[in-house]
N, C-alpha and C positions, 0 to 999 in steps of 0.2 A: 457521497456528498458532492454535489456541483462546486466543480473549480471551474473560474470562468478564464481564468488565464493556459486551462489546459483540458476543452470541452473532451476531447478523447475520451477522457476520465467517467464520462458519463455515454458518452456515446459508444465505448467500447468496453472498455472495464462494469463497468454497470449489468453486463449481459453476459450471464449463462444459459449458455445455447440448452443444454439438460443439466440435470445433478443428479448425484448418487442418494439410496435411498438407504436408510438407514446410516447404520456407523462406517465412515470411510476406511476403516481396517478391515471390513466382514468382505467374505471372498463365498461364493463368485460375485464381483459385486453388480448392481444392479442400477439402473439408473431411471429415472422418471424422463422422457423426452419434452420435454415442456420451456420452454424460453419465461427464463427470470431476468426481468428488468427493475431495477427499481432504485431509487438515489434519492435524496433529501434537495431540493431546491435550499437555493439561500436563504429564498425567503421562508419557507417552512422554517429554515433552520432558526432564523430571526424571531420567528411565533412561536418556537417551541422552546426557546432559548427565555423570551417573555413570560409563556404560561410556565413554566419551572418556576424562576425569578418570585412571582408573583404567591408561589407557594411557596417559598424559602430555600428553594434547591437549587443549588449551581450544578452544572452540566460542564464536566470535564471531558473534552474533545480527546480521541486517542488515534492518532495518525501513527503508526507501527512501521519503524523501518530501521535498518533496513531492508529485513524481514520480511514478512507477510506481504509481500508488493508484487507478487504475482501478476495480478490482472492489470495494476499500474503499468508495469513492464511490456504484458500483452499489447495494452494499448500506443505507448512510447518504449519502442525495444530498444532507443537509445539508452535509455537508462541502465536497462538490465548489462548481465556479464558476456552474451553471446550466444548463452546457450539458451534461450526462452524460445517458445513456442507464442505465437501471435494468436491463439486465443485461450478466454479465458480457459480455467481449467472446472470441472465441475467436482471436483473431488474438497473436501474441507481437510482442516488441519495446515502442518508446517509445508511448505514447498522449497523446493531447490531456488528456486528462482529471486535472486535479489537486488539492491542496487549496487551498480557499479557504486567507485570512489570518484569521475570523472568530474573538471570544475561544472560541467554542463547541469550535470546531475544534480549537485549540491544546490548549483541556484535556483535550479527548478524545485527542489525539497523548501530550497526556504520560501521561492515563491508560494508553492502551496499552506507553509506554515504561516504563510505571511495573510492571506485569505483567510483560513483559518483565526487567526486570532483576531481579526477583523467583528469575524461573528461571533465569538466565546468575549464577553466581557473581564472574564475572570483572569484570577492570575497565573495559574496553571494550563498546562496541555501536556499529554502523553508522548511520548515521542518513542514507546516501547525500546527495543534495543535488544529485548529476549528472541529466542525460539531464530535465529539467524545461521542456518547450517553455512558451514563454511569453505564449502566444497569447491564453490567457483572463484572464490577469489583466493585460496590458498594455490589451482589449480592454475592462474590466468599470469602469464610473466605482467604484461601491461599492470594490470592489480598490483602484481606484487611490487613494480616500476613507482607506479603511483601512489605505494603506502612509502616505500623510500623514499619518494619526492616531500610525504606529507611530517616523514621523522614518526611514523605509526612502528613499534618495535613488535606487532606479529597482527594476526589478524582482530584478537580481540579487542585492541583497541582501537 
């Protein structure tokens, strides 16, 4: 989805250079070389957000973090924990990679939720919170600095 406060997001995140074909667990695995691009304009989002509306269906947005922010990270590796790779990954499922706790971070998160609910008129939005291995920030002193600065008593919270 186009954020316009952090074009990256489309201009890098948006693009898998290849992907795997079939199940990302099946070995040897195999990949399709082919460049996926593809993102929802605001405005699609705004016309697709109306044609729902219009049929009785609300459209609950589901922005997933800290988690699932892989290619977010690829493309702002300030966010991530240090250890990200600068492109996207073409593999599907949970990834190592996620957001730091940094104040940087956080405000860019609510920037983006802030957009986000700009175009969802509804009362809800997703904000997942699942599938978040906890590898890098159990692992990162900084991390762990900064859940002590935030009063967080381990990583789950």
């Amino acid at each position: 989805m186009e954020i316009k406060k952090y074009p990256l997001l489309t201009e890098i995140a948006s693009i898998r250079h290849h992907t795997v074909i079939g199940h990302y667990q099946s070995t040897p695995r195999r990949y399709k070389q082919h460049e996926y691009k593809d993102f929802y304009t605001q405005d699609e989002i705004r016309k697709l957000v109306r044609f729902a509306a219009q049929r009785g269906i609300e459209i609950i947005p589901e922005i997933d973090m800290p988690g699932h922010m892989q290619a977010a990270v690829a493309a702002y590796p300030s966010w991530g924990c240090g250890y990200n790779t600068t492109e996207v990954r073409p593999l599907w499922g949970i990834s190592q990679d996620i957001l730091n706790v940094e104040e940087e971070t956080i405000r860019s998160m609510k920037d983006i939720l802030s957009e986000v609910m700009d175009l969802f008129p509804g009362r809800f939005i997703h904000i997942g919170g699942d599938e978040v291995p906890r590898y890098q920030w159990e692992n990162s002193l900084r991390i762990q600095e900064r859940m002590a600065e935030l009063g967080a008593g381990d990583e789950a919270e």
